[in-house]
C-alpha positions in Angstrom: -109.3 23.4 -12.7 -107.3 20.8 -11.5 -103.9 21.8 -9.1 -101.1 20.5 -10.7 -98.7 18.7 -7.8 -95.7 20.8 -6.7 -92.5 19.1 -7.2 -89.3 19.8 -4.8 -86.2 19.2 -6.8 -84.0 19.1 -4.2 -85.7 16.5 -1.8 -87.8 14.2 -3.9 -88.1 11.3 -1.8 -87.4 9.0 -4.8 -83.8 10.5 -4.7 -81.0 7.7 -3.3 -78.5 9.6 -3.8 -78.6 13.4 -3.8 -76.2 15.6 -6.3 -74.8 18.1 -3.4 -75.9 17.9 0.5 -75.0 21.5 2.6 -73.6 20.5 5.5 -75.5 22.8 8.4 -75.0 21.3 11.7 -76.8 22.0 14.9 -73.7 24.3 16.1 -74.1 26.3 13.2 -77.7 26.6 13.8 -76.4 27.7 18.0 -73.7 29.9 16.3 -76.1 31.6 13.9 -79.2 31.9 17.0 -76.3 34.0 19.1 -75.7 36.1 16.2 -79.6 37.6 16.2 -79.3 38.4 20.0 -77.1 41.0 18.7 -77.5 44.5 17.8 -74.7 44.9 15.5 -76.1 42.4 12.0 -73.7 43.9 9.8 -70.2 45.0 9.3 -69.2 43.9 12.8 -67.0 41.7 14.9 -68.0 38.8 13.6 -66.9 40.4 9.5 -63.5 41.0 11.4 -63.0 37.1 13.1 -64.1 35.5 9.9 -61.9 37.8 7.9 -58.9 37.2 10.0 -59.1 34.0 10.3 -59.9 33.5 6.4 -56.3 35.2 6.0 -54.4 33.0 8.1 -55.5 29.7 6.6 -55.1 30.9 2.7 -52.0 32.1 4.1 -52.6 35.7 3.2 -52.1 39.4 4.3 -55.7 40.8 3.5 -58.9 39.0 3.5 -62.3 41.1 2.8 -65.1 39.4 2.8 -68.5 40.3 0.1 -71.6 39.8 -0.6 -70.9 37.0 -3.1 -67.9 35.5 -6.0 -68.8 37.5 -8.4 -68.1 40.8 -6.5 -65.4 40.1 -5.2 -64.5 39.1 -8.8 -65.6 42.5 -10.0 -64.4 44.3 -7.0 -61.3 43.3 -8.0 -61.3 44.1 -11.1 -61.8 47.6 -10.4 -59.4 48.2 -7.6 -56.5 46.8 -10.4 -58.0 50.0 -12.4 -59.7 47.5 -15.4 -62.5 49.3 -17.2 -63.4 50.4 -20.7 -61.1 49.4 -24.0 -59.6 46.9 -21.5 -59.6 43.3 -22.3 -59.4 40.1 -19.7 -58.7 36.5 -20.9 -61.0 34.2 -19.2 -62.0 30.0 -19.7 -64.9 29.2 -21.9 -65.4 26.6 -19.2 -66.7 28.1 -16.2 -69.4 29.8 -14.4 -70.8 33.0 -16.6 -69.9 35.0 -13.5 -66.6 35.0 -14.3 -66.9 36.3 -17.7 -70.4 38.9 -15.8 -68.3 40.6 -13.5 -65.9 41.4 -16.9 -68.9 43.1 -17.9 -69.7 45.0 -15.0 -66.6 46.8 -15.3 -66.9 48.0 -19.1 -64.2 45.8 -19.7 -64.3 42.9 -23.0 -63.8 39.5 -21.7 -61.8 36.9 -24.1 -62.7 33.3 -24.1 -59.8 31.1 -24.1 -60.0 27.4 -24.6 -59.1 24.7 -21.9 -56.8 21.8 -21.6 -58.3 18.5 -22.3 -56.0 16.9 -19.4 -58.0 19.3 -16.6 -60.6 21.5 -17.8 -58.4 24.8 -16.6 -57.7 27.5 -18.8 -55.3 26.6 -21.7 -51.6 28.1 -21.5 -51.2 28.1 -25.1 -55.1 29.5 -25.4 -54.0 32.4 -23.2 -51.1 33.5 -25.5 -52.7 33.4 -28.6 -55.5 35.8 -27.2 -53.4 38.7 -25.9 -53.6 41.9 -27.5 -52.5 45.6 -27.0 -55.4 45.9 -25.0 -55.3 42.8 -22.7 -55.0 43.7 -19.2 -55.4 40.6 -17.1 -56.1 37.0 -16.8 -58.8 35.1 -14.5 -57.8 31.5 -14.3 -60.4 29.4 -13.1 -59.5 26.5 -10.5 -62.0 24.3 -12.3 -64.0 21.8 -10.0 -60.9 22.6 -7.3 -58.5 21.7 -9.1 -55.3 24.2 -9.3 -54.0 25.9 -12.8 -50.8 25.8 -13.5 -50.3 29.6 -11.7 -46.4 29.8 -11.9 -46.4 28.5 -16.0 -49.5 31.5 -15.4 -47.5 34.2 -13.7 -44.3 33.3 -15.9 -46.7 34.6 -18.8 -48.3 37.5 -17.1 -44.8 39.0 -16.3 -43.8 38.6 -20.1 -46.8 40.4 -21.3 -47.1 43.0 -18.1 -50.5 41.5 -16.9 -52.3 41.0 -14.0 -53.9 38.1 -12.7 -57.4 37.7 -10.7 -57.8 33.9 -9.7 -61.0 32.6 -9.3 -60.9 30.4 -6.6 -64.7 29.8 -6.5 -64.0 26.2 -6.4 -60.7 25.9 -4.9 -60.8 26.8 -0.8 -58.2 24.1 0.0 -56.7 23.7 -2.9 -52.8 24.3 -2.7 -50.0 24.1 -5.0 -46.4 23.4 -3.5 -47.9 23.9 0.3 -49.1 27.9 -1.4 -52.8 28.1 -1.3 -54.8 29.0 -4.6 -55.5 32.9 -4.4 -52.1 33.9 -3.3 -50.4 34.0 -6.6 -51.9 36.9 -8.5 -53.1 39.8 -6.9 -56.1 38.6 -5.7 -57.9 35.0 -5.2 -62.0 35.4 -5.4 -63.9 32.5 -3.1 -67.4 31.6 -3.4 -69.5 30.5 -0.4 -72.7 28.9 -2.3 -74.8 26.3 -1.0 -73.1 23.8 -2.7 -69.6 24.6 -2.0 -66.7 23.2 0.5 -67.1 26.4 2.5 -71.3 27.8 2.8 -72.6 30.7 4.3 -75.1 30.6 1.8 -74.5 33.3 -0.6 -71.4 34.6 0.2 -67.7 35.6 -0.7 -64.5 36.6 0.0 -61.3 38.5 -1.6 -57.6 37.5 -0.5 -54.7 39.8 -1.3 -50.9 40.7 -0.6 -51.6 43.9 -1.1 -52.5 46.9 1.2 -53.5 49.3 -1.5 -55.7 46.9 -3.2 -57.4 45.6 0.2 -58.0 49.5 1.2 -59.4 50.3 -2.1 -62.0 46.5 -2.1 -62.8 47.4 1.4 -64.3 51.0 0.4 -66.1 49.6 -2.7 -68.1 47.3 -0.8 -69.5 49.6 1.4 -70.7 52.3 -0.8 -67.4 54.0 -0.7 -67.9 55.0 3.2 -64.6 55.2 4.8 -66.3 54.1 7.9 -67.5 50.9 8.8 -70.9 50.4 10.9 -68.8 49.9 14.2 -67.0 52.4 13.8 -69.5 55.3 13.0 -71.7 53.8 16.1 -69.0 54.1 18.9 -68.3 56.6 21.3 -65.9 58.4 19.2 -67.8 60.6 17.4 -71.2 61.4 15.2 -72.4 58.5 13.7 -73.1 60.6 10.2 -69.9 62.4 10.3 -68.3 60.5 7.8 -66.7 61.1 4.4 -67.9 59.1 0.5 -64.3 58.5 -0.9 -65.5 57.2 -4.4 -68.9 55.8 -5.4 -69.4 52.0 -4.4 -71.5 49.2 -3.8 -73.4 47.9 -1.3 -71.6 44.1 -1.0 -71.0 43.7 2.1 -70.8 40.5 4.0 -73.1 40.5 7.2 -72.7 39.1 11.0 -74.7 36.1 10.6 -72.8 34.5 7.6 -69.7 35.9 8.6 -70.2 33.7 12.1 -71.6 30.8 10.0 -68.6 31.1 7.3 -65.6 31.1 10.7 -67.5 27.9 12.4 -67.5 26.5 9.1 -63.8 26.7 8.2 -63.0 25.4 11.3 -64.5 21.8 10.1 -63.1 22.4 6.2 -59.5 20.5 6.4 -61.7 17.3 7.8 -64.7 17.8 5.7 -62.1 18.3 2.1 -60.4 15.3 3.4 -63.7 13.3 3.2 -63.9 15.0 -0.5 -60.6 13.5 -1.4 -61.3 10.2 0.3 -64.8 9.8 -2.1 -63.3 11.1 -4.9 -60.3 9.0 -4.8 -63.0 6.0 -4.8 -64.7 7.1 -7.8 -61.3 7.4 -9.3 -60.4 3.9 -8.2 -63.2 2.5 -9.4 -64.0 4.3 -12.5 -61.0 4.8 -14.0 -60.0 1.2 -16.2 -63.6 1.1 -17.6 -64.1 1.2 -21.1 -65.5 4.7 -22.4 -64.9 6.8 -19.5 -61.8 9.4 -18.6 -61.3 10.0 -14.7 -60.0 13.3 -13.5 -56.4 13.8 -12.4 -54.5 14.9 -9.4 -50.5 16.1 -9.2 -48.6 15.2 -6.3 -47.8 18.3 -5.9 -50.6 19.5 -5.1 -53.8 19.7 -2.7 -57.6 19.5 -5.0 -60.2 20.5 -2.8 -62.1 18.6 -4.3 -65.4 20.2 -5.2 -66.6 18.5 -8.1 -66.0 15.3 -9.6 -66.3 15.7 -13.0 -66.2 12.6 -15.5 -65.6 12.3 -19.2 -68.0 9.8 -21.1 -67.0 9.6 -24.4 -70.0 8.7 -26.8 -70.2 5.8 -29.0 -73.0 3.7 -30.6 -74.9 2.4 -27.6 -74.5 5.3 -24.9 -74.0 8.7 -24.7 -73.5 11.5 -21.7 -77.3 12.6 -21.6 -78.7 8.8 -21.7 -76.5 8.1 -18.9 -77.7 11.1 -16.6 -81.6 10.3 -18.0 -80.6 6.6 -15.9 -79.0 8.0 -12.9 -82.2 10.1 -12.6 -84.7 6.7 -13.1 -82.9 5.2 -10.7 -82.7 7.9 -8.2 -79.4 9.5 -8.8 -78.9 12.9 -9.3 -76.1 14.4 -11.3 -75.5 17.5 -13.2 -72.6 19.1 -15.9 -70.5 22.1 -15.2 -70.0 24.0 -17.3 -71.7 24.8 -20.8 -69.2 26.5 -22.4 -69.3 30.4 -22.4 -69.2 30.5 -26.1 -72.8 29.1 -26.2 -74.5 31.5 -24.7 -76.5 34.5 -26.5 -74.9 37.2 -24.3 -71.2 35.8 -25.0 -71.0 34.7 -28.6 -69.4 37.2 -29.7 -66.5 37.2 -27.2 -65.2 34.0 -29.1 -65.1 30.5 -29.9 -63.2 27.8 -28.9 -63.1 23.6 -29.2 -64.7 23.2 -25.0 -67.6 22.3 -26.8 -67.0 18.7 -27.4 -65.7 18.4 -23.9 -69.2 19.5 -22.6 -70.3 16.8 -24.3 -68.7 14.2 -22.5 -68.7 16.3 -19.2 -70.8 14.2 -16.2 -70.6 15.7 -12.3 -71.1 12.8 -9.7 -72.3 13.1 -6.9 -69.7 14.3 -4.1 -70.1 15.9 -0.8 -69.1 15.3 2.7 -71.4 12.8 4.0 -71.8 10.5 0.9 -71.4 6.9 1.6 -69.8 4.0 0.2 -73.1 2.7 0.0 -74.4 5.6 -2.5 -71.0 5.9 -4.3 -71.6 2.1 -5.2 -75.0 2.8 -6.7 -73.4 5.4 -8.8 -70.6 3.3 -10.0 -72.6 -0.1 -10.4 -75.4 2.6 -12.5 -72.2 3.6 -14.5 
């Protein structure tokens, strides 16, 4: 029988210019190499560095870090009390983990629609889908680009809801100087592979509030009101400890804790490298017939994730025939998001219009370390 050949998607060597390229350097590698000389691999001192200093650069009181976005989504959820009968408005336009973690709490998530101008949630989407049983919003900073939180928050306080922002794509991305995460009552980061920020898998939770960060901190740990450290010192029995309330096991180790600090010390630099390429695209891309570049306020930091392009179809070309020639000619490139609406599982949650703007939806390529010399390829390929 003959073998058929194995091929790697991420590092085919026809491939000129990659989609997404982690950036692991050799003093993440030293940093990570300490961390196994250690005892402690789990809910230690390096949890506690990378949470604190997490805090202080979003700017906020509480910082607990997870096992990934979506629970920290969920755990979130649950320490705002959402569960069954509840509903929570979320974008078709985004990651299904948003609308999972919904799920996981017996709540019914609501698709809203999205603004044409920048993919985030829809302010007059969000209205129309309240109900007596609506409980709380997720806005989505789509590809790092902020919603319009206080227009958000204005609406929340009308209708007595809460708001979980899902800050996935947005570590760096400010409005007014106030970091995205800080505006509802908690901000949910993802630490992926392919994000600005990767330990990789990976998350964290940001909140003002003490009762909430109490209450996240328990349901990560199985509902242990001791940590590792603690139940290991010299203060006592390392089994004498007391189950609050049944959790999870979502905890956030040492080595990806240490990985995730030494990592956010490089992210202003490395977001400003972001801006620097996607600016180019933007220069370059955006008086060309048949394409819509993305937008930035002045009032506000993008971090800068994505860069996501509208093609708008005609006669001769379309969105899919111009990824099949990126990937000829060694350019990879990929769509975020289908919309939730498609899906099997979420059909039934609702419907909206995102579907034609999937159509047109392209993500360049855009990381750290792309060149001039690759962004050119991609624009003269365009």
């Amino acid at each position: 029988m003959k073998k058929t050949k194995k091929i790697d998607a991420f590092n085919d060597s026809k491939i000129k210019v990659p989609f997404v390229l982690p950036e692991i350097t050799s003093n993440d590698k030293k940093i990570i190499l300490q961390v196994l000389n250690n005892n402690l691999l789990t809910d230690g001192p390096n949890l506690k560095n990378f949470e604190n200093k997490f805090a202080k650069f979003t700017g906020s009181k509480y910082a607990i870090g997870v096992s990934n976005a979506t629970a920290a989504l969920q755990l979130s959820l649950k320490a705002i009390g959402i569960g069954k009968g509840d509903e929570v408005i979320v974008p078709d336009i985004t990651f299904v983990a948003t609308a999972n973690a919904v799920i996981f709490t017996n709540a019914t998530p609501v698709i809203a629609d999205v603004s044409e101008d920048d993919f985030n949630i829809s302010l007059s989407s969000i209205e129309k889908s309240i109900t007596k049983r609506t409980k709380a919003i997720i806005p989505v900073h789509f590809a790092g680009k902020p919603c319009q939180m206080l227009k958000i928050k204005n609406l929340a306080k009308k209708y007595n809801l809460k708001i979980i922002e899902d800050c996935a794509h947005g570590i760096g991305s400010r409005i007014n100087k106030k970091h995205v995460g800080t505006f509802g009552e908690t901000g949910c980061f993802s630490f992926y592979p392919t994000k600005n920020l990767t330990t990789f898998e990976g998350g964290m939770v940001i909140t003002n509030s003490k009762k909430i960060a109490e209450k996240i901190k328990l349901l990560r740990n199985h509902g242990i009101m001791k940590s590792l450290q603690d139940r290991f010192s010299n203060k006592g029995k390392p089994w004498d400890y007391d189950v609050l309330l049944p959790g999870y096991n979502y905890r956030l180790d040492e080595i990806r804790s240490a990985l995730g600090a030494n990592q956010l010390k490089r992210l202003i630099p490395n977001n400003k490298k972001r801006q620097n390429a996607f600016h180019y695209y933007n220069l370059s891309l955006k008086k060309k017939i048949g394409l819509i570049t993305p937008k930035m306020e002045k009032n506000e930091v993008h971090s800068c994730h994505l860069y996501v392009l509208r093609i708008k179809k005609s006669k001769s070309y379309s969105r899919d025939m111009v990824f099949q020639k990126f990937l000829k000619n060694g350019i990879r490139s990929s769509v975020h998001y289908k919309p939730l609406h498609e899906f099997s599982v979420y059909k039934k949650y609702g419907k909206t219009n995102s579907k034609k703007l999937f159509k047109e939806f392209l993500s360049l390529p855009l990381y750290p370390q792309i060149t001039k010399k690759q962004q050119n390829l991609v624009i003269k390929n365009l």
